[in-house]
DRENNU-287630 format. One line per 10 residues: number of its first residue (from 1); for each residue x, y, z of C-alpha. Coordinates in nm, 4 decimals, decimal comma. Example, Ala and Ser with C-alpha at 12.3 -4.5 7.8 and 13.67 -1.06 7.14 Angstrom:
BEGIN
1	1,2300/-0,4500/0,7800  1,3670/-0,1060/0,7140 .
This chain:
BEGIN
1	0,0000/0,0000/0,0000  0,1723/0,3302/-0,1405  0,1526/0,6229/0,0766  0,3061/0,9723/0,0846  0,4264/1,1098/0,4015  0,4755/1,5190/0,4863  0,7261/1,6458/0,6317  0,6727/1,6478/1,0233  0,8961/1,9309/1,0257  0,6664/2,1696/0,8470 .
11	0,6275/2,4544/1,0101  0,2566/2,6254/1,0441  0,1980/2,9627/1,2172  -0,0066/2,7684/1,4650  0,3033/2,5635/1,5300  0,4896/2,8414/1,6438  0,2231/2,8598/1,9713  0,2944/2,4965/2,0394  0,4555/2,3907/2,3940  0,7934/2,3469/2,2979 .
21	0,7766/1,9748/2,5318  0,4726/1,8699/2,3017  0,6909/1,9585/1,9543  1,0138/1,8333/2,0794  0,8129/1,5344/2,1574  0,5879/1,5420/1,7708  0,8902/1,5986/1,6257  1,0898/1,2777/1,7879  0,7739/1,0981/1,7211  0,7933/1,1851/1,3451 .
31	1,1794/1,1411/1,2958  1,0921/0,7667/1,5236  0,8739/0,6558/1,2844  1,0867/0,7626/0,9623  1,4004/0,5633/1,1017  1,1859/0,2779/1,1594  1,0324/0,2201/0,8406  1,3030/0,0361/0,6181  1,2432/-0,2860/0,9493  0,8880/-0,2999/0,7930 .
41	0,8669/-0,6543/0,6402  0,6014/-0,6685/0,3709  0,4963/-1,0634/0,4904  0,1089/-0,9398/0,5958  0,0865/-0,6156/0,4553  -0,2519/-0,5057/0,3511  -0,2917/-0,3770/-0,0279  -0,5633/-0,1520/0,0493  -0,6395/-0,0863/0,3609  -0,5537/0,1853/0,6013 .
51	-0,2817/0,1199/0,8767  0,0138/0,2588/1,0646  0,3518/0,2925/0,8392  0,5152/0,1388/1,1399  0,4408/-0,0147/1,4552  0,1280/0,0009/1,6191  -0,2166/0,0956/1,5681  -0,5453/0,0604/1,7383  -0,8904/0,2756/1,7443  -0,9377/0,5498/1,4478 .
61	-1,0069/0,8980/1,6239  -1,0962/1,1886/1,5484  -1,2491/1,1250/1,2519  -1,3459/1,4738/1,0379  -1,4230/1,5990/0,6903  -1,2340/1,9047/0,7132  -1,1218/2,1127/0,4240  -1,1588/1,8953/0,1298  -1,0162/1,5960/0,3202  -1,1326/1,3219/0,5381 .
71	-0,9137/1,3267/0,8283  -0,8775/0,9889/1,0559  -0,6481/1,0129/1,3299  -0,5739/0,6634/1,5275  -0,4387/0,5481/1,8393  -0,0639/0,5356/1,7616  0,2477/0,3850/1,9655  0,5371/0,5485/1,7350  0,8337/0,3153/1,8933  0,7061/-0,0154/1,8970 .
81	0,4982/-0,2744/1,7582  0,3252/-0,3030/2,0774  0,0476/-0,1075/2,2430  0,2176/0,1749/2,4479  0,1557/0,5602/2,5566  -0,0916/0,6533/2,3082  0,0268/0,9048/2,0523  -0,2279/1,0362/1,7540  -0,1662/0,9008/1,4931  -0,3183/1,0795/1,1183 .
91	-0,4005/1,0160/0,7650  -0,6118/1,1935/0,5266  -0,7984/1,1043/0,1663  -0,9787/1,2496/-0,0533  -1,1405/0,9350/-0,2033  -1,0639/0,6612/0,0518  -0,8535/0,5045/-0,2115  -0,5323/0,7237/-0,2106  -0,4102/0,7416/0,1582  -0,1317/1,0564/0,2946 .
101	-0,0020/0,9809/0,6047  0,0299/1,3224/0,7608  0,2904/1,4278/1,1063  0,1590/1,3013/1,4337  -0,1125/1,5155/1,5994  -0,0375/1,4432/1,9964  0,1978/1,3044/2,1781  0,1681/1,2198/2,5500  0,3739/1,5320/2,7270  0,1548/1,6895/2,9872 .
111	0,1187/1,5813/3,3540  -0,2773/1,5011/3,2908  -0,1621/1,3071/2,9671  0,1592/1,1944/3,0154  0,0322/0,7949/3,0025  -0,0901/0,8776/2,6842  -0,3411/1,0787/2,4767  -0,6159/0,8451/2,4850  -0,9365/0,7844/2,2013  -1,1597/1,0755/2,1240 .
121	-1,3239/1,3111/1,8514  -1,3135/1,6313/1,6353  -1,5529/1,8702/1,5151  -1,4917/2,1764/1,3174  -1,6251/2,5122/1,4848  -1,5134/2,8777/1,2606  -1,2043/2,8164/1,0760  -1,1016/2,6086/1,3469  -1,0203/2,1802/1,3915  -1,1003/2,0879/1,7561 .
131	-1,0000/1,7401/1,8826  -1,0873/1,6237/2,2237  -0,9769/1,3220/2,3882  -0,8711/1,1597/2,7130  -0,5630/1,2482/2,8750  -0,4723/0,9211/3,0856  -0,1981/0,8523/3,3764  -0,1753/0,6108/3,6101  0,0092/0,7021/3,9030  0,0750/0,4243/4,2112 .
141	-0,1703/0,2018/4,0194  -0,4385/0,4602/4,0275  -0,6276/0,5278/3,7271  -0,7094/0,9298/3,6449  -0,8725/1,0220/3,3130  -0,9518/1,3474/3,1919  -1,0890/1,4933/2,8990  -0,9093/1,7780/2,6973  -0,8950/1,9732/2,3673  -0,6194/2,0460/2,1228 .
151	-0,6986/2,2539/1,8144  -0,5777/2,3372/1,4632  -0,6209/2,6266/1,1954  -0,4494/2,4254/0,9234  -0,5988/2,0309/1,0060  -0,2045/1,9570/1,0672  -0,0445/2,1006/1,3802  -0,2103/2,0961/1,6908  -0,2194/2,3082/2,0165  -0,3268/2,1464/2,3672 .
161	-0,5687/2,4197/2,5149  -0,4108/2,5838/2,8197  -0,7042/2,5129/2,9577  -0,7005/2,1841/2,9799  -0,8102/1,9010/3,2070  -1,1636/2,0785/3,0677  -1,3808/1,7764/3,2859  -1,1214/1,7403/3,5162  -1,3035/1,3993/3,7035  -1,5634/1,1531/3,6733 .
171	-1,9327/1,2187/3,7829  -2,0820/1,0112/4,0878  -2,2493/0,7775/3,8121  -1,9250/0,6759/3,6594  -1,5889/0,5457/3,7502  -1,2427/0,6073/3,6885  -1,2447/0,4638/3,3540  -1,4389/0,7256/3,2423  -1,2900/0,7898/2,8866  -1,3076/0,8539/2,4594 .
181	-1,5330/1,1895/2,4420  -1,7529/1,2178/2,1041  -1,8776/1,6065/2,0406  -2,1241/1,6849/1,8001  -2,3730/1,9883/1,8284  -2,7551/2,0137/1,8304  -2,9070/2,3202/1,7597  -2,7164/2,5573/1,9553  -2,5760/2,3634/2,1965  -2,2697/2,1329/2,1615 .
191	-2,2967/1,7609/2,3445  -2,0079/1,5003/2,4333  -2,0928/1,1871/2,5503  -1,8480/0,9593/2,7565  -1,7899/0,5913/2,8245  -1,8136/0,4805/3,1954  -1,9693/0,2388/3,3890  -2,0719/0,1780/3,7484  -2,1222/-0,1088/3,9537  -2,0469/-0,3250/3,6513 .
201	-2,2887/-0,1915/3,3835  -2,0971/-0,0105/3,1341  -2,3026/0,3116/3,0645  -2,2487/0,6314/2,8835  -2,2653/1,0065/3,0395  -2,3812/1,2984/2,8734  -2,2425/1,6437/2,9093  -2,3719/1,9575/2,7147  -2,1519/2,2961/2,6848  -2,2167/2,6443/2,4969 .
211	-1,8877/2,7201/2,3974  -1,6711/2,4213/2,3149  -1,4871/2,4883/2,7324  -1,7143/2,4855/2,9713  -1,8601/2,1282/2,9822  -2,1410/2,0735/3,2313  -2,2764/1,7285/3,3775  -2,6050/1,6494/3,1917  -2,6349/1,2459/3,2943  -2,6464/0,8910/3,2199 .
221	-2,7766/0,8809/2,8713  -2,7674/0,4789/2,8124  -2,6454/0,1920/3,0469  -2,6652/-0,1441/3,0184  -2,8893/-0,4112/3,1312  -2,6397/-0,5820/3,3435  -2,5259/-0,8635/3,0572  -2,3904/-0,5526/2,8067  -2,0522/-0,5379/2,9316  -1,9297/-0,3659/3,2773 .
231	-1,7576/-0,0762/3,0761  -1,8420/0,1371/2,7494  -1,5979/0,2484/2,5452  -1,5919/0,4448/2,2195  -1,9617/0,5778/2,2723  -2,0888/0,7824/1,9128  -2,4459/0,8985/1,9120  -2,5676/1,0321/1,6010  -2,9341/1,0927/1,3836  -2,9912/0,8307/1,0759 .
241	-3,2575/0,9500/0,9204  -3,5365/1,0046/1,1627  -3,4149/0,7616/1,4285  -3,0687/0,8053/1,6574  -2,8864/0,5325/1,7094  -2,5934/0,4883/1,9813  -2,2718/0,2954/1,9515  -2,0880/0,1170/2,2373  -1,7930/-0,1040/2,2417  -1,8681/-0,3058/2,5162 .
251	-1,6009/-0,3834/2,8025  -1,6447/-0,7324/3,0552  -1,8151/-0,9860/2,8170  -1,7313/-1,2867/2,6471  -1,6925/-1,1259/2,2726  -1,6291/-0,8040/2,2416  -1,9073/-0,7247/1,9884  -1,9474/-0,2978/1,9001  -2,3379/-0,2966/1,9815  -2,6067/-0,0706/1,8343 .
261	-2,8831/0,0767/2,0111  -3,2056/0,2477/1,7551  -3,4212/0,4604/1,8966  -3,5323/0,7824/2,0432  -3,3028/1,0911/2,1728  -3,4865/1,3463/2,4371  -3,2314/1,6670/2,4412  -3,4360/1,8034/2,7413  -3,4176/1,5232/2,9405  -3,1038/1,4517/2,8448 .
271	-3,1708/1,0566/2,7964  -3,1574/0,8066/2,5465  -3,4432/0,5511/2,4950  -3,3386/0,2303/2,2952  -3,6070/0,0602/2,0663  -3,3962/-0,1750/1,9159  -3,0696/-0,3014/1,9794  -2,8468/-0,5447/1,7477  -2,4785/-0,6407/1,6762  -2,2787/-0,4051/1,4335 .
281	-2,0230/-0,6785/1,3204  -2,0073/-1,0771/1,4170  -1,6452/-1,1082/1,3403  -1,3415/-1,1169/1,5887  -1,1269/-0,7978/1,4288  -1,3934/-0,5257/1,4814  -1,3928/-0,2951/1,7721  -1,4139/0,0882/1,8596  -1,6571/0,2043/1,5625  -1,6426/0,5224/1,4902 .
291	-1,8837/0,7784/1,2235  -1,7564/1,0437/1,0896  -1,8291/1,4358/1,1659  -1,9164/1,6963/0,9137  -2,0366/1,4136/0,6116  -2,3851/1,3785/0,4670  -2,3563/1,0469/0,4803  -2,2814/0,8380/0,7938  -1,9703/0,7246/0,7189  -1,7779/0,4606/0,9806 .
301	-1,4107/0,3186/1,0324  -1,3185/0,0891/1,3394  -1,0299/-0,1076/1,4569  -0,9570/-0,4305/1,2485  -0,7793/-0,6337/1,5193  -0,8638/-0,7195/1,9008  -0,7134/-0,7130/2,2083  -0,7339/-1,0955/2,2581  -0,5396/-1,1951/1,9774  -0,2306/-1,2823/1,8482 .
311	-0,0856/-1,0407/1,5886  0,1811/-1,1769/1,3568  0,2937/-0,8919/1,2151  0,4353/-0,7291/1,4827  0,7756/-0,9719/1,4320  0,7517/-0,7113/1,0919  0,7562/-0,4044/1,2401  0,3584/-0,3307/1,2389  0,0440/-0,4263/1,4113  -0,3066/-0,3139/1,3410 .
321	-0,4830/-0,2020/1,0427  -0,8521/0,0111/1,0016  -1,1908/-0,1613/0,8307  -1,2729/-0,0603/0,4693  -1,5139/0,2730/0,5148  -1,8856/0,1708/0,5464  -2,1602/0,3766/0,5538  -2,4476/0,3201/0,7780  -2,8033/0,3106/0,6803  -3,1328/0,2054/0,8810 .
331	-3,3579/-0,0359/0,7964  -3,7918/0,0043/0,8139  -3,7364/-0,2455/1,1104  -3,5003/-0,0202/1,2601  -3,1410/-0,2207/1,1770  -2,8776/-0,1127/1,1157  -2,7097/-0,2358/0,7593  -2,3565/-0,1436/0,6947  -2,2061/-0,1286/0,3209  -1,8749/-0,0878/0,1535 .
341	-1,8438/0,2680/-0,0063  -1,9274/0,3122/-0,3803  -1,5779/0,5260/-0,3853  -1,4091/0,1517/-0,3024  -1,5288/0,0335/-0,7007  -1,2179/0,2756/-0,7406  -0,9989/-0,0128/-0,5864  -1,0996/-0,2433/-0,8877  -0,7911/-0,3178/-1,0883  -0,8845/-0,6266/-1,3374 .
351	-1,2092/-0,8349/-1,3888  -1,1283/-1,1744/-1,3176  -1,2898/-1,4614/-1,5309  -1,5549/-1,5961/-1,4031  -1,8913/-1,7377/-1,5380  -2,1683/-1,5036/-1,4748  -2,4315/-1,7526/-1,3392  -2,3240/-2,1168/-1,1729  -2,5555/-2,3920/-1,0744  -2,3700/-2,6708/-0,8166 .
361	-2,5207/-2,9997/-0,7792  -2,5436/-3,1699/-0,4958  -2,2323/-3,2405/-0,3091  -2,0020/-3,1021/-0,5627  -1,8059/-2,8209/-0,6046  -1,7112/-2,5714/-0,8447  -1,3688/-2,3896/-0,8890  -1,4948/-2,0369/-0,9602  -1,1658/-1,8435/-1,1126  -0,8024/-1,9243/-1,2068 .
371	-0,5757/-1,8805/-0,8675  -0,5613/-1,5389/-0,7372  -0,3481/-1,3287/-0,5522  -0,5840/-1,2801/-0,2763  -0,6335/-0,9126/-0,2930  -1,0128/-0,9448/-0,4291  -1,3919/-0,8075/-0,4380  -1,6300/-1,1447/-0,5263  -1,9837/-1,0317/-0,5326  -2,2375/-1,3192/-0,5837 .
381	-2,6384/-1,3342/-0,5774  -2,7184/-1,6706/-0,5019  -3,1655/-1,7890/-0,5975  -3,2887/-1,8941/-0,3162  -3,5833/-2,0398/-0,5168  -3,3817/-2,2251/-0,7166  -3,1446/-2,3579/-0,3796  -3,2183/-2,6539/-0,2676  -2,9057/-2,6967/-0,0926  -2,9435/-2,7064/0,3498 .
391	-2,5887/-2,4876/0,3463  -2,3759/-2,4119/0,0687  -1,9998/-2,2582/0,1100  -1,7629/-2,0470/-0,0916  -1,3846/-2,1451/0,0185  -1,1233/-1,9649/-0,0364  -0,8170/-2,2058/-0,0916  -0,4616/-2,1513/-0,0195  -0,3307/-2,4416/-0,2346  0,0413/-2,4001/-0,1543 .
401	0,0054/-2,4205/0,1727  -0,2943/-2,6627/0,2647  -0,5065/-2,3603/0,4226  -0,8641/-2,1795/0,3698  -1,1032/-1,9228/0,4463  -1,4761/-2,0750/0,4295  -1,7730/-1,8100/0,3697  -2,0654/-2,0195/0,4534  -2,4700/-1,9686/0,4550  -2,6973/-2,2138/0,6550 .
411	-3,0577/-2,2157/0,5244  -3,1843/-2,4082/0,7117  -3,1020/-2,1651/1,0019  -3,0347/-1,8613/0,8594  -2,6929/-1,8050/0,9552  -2,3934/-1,6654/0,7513  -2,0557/-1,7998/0,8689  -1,6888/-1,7547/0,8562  -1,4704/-2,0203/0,9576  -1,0878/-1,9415/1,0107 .
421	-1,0224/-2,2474/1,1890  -0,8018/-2,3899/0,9368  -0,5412/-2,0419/0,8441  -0,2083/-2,0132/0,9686  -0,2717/-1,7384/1,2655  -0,4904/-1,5057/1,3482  -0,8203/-1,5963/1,5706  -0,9064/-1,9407/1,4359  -1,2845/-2,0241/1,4931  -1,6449/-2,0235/1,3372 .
431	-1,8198/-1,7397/1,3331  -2,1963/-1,6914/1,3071  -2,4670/-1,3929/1,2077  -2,8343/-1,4292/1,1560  -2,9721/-1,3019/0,8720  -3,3458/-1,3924/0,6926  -3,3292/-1,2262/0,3649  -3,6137/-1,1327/0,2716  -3,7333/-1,2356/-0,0755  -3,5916/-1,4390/-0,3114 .
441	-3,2119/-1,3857/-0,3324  -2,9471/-1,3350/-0,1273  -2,6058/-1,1350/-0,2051  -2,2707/-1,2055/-0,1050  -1,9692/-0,9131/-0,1178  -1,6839/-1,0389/-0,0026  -1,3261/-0,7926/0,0150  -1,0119/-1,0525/0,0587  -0,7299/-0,8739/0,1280  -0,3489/-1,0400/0,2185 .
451	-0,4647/-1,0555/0,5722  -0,8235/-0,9526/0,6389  -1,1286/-1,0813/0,5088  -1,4948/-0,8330/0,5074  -1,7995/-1,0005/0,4312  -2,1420/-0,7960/0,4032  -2,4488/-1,0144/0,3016  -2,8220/-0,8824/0,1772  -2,7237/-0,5423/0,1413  -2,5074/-0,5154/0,4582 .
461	-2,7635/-0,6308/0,7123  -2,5067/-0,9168/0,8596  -2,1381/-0,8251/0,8194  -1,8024/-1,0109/0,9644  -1,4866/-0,9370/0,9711  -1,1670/-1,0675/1,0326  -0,7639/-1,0840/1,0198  -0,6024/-1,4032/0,9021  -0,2865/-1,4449/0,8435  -0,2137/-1,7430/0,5783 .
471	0,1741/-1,8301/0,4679  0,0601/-1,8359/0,1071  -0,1038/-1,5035/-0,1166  -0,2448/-1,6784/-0,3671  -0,5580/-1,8291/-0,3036  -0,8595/-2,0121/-0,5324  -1,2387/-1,9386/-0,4634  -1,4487/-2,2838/-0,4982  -1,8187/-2,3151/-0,4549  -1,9675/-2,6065/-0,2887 .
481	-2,2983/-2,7005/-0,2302  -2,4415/-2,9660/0,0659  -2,7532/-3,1824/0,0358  -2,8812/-3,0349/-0,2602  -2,7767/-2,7780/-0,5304  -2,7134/-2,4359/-0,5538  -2,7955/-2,1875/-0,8004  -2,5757/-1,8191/-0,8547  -2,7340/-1,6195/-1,0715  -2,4740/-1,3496/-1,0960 .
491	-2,1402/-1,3275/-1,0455  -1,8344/-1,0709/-1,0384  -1,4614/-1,0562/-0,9130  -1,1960/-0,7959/-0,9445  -0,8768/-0,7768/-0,8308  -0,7857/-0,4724/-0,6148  -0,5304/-0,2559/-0,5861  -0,4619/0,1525/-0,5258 .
């Protein structure tokens, strides 16, 4: 993945205001990363996907149309391949195709932040790019977060507000994790909302302020119901269409699943009344979803990794990687569907042969294109008329070295699947999201990329994701059907590059 990189040591007049600690500590951030670049091994690197030039990378931040650009900033750990005092990382595009990696935005280097500049957001108010996040430290094995601003006239150089802690502690309904502010204004009033939790139910806390400063304690907008998780983190409320929906990234459970909540916001009262609530992605490598501010559209990135798993890549110098962008669209039933950007038909490189329509009798299977080099978009409609299969699978087979990726559909339960079990490294297992199309079809997109896999099925309304880490890059997608046979009625695949 080609990407340009600007001088960190371009100077901005807003630079010039800058605590010289803070730049010293940008600029050996910068010069870190530039030194460490030629270690990067190019074993697992993704083709077209956003992630750090070196070392590590978790939640996107901060993310912003600002100027022409979309702006994602990331949690960032400049000197190492592991996690570590969180920098800000930052990228831009124009097109989500063409990625420029951009100077770092904070670095850890006041006393309320010297742990690290934890996850947040940005809005643009005037002329000017505000980002607010949590300054963290832990001090004797106490935990203190705080919530602060840094802004920007030119989207590149950042200035922490003398002001800052600006919420300087955690209301009586929270706790000390108490973190990852998202601001967004209604009418004339700007809101933040906050994950917490208290007395193990992860919840989310609600402040309102005039100006952007002065933040005042509104309340608990959401909590959970005791089996949500025991902590919230990343919390983004926002207005789809008619309806609001909240997102949480749930803390204290079993599978850490980002969970949507549809339904109703009351301003006055300051609460948040859930009609609906769902999953946002069944996979393992999905976490901290974030929408972005200032778009028409509801656009949203999150982390494509976890904190449970083993990452090969970091013996290369790099660890973490974004989702492809999605927008986010609600359903008449009030779900939420998520779908690969039409700007990512830019990606496609070369139609691969393929016949258009297949039918797969029983217990057979079908070798649907020439081998690949698994950087590919396979989009399928499969008759479920026609069908008379009780599951059918698409595997994608590493031939040279005896692995695969299986994308699976149950009919009989109506369940799409991934399994990873039988890949090299990454989080092997079987993974499972309902979905009842309605009608009399059911599409398939699938992105493959050298170490993730995205599926989205009927339109988005089940989506999994994952990163798998096979020894080989080329890979064959075969078609199988079970008890019965299977009918495609149309079928695509490109290969994908920048």
């Amino acid at each position: 993945m080609t990407m340009t990189y600007k001088n960190s040591n371009q100077q901005a007049p807003l630079d010039a205001q800058c605590a010289p600690s803070h730049r010293l500590l940008l600029q050996r951030a910068d010069a870190g990363i530039r030194q460490a670049q030629p270690a990067v091994a190019d074993t697992h690197r993704l083709h077209y996907h956003l992630m750090p030039q070196v070392n590590w990378m978790n939640d996107p931040n901060g993310l912003v149309y600002y100027r022409g650009y979309y702006h994602v900033f990331y949690q960032h750990h400049p000197y190492s391949p592991d996690w570590g005092p969180m920098h800000w990382g930052h990228a831009r595009t124009k097109d989500f195709i063409e990625w420029e990696h951009l100077p770092i935005a904070l670095a850890p280097s006041e006393d309320y932040d010297l742990d690290g500049c934890f996850s947040g957001s940005a809005v643009v108010e005037g002329d000017l790019l505000h980002l607010f996040y949590t300054g963290h430290r832990v001090i004797d094995g106490q935990l203190t977060q705080v919530q602060c601003r840094a802004t920007s006239s030119d989207g590149i150089h950042f200035i922490k507000d003398k002001r800052n802690p600006l919420i300087t502690s955690f209301p009586s309904d929270g706790s000390p994790d108490f973190r990852d502010p998202k601001v967004w204004q209604h009418q004339e009033s700007w809101f933040m909302v906050l994950g917490s939790g208290k007395n193990g139910r992860g919840n989310v806390l609600l402040y309102k302020s005039k100006d952007l400063t002065q933040w005042d304690y509104v309340g608990v907008l959401a909590q959970s119901d005791g089996t949500q998780g025991t902590i919230w983190e990343c919390p983004d409320l926002f207005l789809l269409g008619a309806r609001h929906v909240l997102l949480v990234s749930p803390m204290g459970v079993e599978n850490r699943r980002v969970m949507y909540f549809e339904g109703d916001m009351d301003y006055e009262a300051g609460k948040f009344s859930p009609q609906h609530v769902g999953t946002l992605d069944y996979g393992p490598d999905f976490y901290a979803a974030q929408t972005f501010s200032g778009t028409k559209r509801r656009l949203m990135l999150a982390w494509m990794d976890a904190w449970e798993c083993h990452i090969p890549s970091k013996k290369d110098n790099w660890a973490g990687a974004l989702t492809l962008p999605r927008e986010l669209l609600l359903d008449e039933s009030g779900k939420l569907k998520t779908q690969p950007l039409p700007e990512l038909k830019g990606l496609r490189r070369r139609g691969v042969p393929a016949p258009t329509s297949v039918l797969v009798e029983k217990d057979q299977s079908l070798a649907l294109t020439n081998p690949q080099a698994a950087c590919l978009e396979m989009n399928l409609v499969v008759s479920l008329t026609s069908t008379t299969a009780s599951h059918f699978t698409l595997c994608f087979s590493y031939a040279e070295s005896s692995e695969q990726i299986v994308v699976g559909y149950n009919k009989v339960t109506g369940e799409l699947y991934l399994d990873t079990s039988e890949v090299h490294a990454g989080q092997p297992g079987l993974y499972n999201a309902p979905i009842y199309p309605q009608g009399q079809s059911l599409d398939l997109r699938i992105f493959l990329d050298r170490s993730s896999i995205e599926v989205f099925a009927h339109e988005g309304a089940a989506t999994i994701t994952a990163r798998i880490y096979p020894r080989s890059h080329t890979t064959v997608p075969i078609l199988s059907a079970l008890d019965g046979q299977i009918e495609v009625t149309s079928l695509a695949c490109w290969n994908l590059a920048k």
